[in-house]
N, C-alpha and C positions, 0 to 999 in steps of 0.2 A: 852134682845135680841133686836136688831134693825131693822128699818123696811127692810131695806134690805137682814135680814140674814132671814128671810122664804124663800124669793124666791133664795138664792144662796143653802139655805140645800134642796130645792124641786129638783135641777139641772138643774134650767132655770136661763140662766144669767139676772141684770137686766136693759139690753137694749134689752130683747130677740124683743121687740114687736117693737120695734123705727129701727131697721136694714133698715125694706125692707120700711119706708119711706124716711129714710133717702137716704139710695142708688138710691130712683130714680129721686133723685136733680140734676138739672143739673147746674145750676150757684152756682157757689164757694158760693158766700153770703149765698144763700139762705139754703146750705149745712153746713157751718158754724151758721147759727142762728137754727136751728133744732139739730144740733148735740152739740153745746158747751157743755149745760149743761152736758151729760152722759161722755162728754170729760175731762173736767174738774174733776166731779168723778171719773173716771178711776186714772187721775193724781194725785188726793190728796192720792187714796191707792197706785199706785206705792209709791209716794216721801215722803209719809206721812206728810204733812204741805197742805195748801192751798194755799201758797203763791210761791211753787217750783213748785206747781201743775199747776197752771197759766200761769209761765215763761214755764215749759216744752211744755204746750199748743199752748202757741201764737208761742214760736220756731219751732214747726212740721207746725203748720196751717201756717206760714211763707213760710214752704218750699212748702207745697201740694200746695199753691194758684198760685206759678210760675210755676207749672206744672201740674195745673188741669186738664187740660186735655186730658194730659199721664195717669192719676192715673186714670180719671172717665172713659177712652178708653180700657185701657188696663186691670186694676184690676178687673173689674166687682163687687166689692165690696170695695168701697171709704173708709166706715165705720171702717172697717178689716186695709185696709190699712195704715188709720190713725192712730187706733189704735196700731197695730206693728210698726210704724212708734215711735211712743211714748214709748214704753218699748223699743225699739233699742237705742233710742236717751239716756234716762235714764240711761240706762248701761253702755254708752259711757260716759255718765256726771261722773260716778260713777267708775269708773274706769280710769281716770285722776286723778292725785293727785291734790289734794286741797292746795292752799295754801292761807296762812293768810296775808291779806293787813293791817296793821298797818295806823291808822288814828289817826291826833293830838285831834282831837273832835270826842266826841260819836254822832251823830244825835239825831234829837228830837225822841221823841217814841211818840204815839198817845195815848192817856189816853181811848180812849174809841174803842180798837182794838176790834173787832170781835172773837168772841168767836166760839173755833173750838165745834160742837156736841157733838164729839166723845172723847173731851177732858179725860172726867171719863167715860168712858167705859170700862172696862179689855180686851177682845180680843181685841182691837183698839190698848192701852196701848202694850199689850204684841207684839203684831204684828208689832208695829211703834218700837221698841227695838231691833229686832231683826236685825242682820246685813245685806247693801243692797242687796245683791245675795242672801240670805234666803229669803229677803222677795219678790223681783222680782221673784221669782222662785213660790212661793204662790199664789204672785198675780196673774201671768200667768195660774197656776194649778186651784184655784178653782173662783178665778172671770172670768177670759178670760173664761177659760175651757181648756185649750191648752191637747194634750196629753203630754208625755214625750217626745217623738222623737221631736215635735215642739218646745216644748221649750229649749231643744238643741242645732237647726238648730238656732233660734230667737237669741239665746244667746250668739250661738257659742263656746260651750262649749259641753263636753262629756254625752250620756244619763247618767252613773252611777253616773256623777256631780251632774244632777240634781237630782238623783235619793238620793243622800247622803244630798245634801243640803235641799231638801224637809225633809227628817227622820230627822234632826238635826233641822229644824225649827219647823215642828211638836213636837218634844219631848221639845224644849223648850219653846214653847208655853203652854205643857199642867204641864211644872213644873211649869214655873209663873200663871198660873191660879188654880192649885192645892194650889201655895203659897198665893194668897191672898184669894181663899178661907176659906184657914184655917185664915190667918190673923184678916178677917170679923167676922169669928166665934166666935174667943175669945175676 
């Protein structure tokens, strides 16, 4: 278990305590140097990588800083707002089809990349597997906290979507983690 998943199975999320300093920032800076970190965590469990998680990052805090503040006037919670700001944007990435750019050289690679924590971890593993609307719908569910109806309106999709896409990523999560625990055993 990691050290975050106490505080997510207690049902405090965990930024529970950093909200109401963060929210009463008034300069973008000083809002973005207090929030990155928990921002950044947010984005590596959407996008599952560190390195999408980044790009998602600076793309929202791109947008919020040209309209600080509208978001810090009007939303009364920046934190929130950045946040859904970030699973909207996501969805949007992830529902554009991808296409592959064909390049005559590979780039160099860095021999000594950064190693994700969570690399060998099973619920990490199963969780990062699982397809993006399964796992945006989770991450919303039990990291945000979102209810159902929210994450609907968030997604723009039907409550029973989410309601099907949550039981289908639950159930596959607990066959892969039924699967490698028998695998461990023998």
């Amino acid at each position: 278990m990691t050290a975050a998943a106490p505080s997510i199975a207690s049902g405090d999320p965990p930024w529970a305590g950093q909200a109401e300093a963060v929210n009463s920032l008034t300069d973008f800076g000083d809002f973005v140097r207090e929030a990155l970190p928990g921002l950044l965590r947010y984005g590596h469990v959407l996008t599952g990588n560190p390195h999408d998680a980044a790009d998602l990052v600076q793309t929202v805090l791109e947008k919020m800083g040209a309209r600080w503040s509208y978001v810090r006037q009007k939303t009364g919670d920046p934190l929130a707002y950045v946040r859904r700001s970030m699973a909207n944007a996501h969805v949007s990435r992830w529902r554009r089809t991808r296409r592959e750019n064909l390049v005559a050289d590979l780039p160099d690679t860095s021999p000594c990349a950064p190693k994700d924590p969570f690399e060998h971890e099973p619920l990490w593993q199963a969780l990062r597997d699982l397809p993006p609307r399964q796992r945006t719908v989770m991450v919303l569910r039990y990291y945000e906290g979102l209810s159902e109806v929210e994450i609907a309106k968030a997604l723009n999709i039907s409550q029973g979507t989410v309601k099907s896409q949550a039981s289908k990523a639950i159930a596959s999560l607990r066959a892969k983690l039924r699967n490698q625990e028998g695998g461990d055993a023998g």
